[in-house]
N, C-alpha and C positions, 0 to 999 in steps of 0.2 A: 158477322156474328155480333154487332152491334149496331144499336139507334141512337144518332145524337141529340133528337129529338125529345123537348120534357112536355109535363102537360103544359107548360104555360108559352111553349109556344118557340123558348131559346131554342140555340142549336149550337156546337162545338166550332161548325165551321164559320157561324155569322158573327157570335156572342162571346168567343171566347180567347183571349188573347196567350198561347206561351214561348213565354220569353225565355225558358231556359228548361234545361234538362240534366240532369247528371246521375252517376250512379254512386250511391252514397257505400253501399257493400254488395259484396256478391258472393255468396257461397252455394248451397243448396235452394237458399230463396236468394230474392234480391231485395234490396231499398233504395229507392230513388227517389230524388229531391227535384221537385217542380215549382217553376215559378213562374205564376197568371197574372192575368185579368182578365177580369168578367163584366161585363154589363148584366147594371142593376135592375132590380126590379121597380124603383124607384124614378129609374132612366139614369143616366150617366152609365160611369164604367168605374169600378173598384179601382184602389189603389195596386198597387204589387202585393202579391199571398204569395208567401210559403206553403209548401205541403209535403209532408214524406209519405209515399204510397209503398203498401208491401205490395213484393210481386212477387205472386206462388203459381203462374198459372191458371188454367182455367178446369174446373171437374166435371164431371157427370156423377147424378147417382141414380140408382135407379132400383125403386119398389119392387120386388119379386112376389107376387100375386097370382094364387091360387083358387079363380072363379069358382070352379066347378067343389071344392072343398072348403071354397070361402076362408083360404089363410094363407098368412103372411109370413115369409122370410124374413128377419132378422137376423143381425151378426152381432159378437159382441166381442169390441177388442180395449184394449190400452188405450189412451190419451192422455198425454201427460199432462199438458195445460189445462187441463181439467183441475187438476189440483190446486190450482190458485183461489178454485169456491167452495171445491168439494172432497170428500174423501173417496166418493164413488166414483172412483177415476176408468173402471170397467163400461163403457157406455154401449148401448144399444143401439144398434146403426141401422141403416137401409145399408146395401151395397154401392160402394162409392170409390173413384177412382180418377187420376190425373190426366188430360188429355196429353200425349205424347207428339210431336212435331208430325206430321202425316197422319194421324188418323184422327177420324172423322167420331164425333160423338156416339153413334152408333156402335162401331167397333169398340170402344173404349167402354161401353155396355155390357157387350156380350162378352169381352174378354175378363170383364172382371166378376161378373156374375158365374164364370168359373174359378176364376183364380179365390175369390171369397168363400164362395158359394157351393161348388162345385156344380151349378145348373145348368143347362142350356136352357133356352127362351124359344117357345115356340114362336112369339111373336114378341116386338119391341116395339112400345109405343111413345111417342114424344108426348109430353106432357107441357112444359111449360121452361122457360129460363129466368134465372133472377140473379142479381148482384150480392153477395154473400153480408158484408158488409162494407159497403162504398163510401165511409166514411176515413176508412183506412187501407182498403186493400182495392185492388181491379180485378177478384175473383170472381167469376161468373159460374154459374152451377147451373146444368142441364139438365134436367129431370125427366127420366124414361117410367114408363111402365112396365116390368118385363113377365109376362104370362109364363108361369111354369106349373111343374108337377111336384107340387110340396112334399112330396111323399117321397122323392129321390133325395131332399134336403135334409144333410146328416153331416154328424164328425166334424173333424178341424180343419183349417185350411188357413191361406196363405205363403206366401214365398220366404224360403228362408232367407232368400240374396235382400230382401228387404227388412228382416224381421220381423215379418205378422207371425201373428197369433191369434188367430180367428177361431171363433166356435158360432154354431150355426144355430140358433134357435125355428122351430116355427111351433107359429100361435095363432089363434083365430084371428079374424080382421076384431071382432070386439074387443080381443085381450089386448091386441095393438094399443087400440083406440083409451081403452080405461088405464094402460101407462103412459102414454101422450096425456090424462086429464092428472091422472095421482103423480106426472113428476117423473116417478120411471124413466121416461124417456124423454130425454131434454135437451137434447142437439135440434140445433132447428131443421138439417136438411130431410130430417125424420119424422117429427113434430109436422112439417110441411107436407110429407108424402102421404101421412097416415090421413091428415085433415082432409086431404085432395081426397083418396081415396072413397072417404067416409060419406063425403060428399056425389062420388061417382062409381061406388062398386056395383050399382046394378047394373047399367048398361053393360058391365062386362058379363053380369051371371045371365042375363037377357042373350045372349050371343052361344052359348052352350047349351 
């Protein structure tokens, strides 16, 4: 589920030296404190770095797209660290969920595009993977496609054992698209799906 390879050619196992590990807290998430060396781009090798990396695991999210009706599922729940920019702490999601110890990205798809959603997918398509933000965290995000029937997508959802509080919007892929440009929507792993999409909804309406 990873490449230690960059474009310029390092690699984790030739380039990179760690010399320590420890776990600085651990409750729901964790922190842990790292310490390297790396060869330079320069040539030589860095001195000793500190780094504190959060550990949240890894997610999946994934688009719920309706070819044949040309629209898209949305969720919109709470976020509290939102608050630290904004007062619209209510944010507009793709459906999104934590990979659990044994299952495989896929599963973690389809289960949560119920559990949010209330959908099933007649199909799930893999889209792409990317690092959340790797300047502080090791979160990796999955990105599916999942094909539904907009039209069953209604009402509230979420687990109470969790506290959600989900409400389910759908919208056209345009309407998508012109809250991704006005701001609306502005978490990236949505910003991200909508872009993709916008980029590749015909092949899916080409297929119906």
């Amino acid at each position: 589920m990873k490449d230690n390879k960059t474009t310029e050619g390092f690699t984790a196992d030739d380039d990179f030296e760690l010399l320590s590990k420890r776990v600085l807290y651990k409750g729901f998430f964790r922190l842990d404190e790292y310490r390297f060396k790396h060869r330079l781009f320069a040539g030589g090798w860095s001195g000793e770095i500190i780094r504190e990396v959060f550990e949240r695991g890894h997610a999946v999210v994934v688009l719920p797209y309706d070819p044949i009706l040309d629209k898209v599922v949305l969720i919109e729940q709470l976020r509290v660290p939102a608050l630290a920019t904004t007062k619209s702490i209510w944010l507009l999601e793709l459906v999104a969920g934590m990979i659990e110890p044994g299952e495989s990205p896929e599963q973690v798809a389809s289960r949560e595009l119920f559990e949010e959603a209330g959908l099933i997918a007649s199909h799930i398509d893999y889209i792409n993977s990317y690092l959340v933000s790797p300047g502080g965290t090791s979160e990796r995000f999955y990105l599916y496609l999942g094909r539904v029937d907009a039209s069953q997508a209604k009402g509230l959802h979420g687990l109470d054992s969790e506290d959600e509080d989900i409400k389910v919007h759908v919208v056209s892929r345009a309407q998508a698209y012109e809250w991704v440009q006005s701001g609306r929507i502005d978490n990236a792993s949505t910003v991200l799906g909508i872009q993709w999409l916008m980029l590749n909804y015909q092949q899916y309406q080409s297929e119906n």
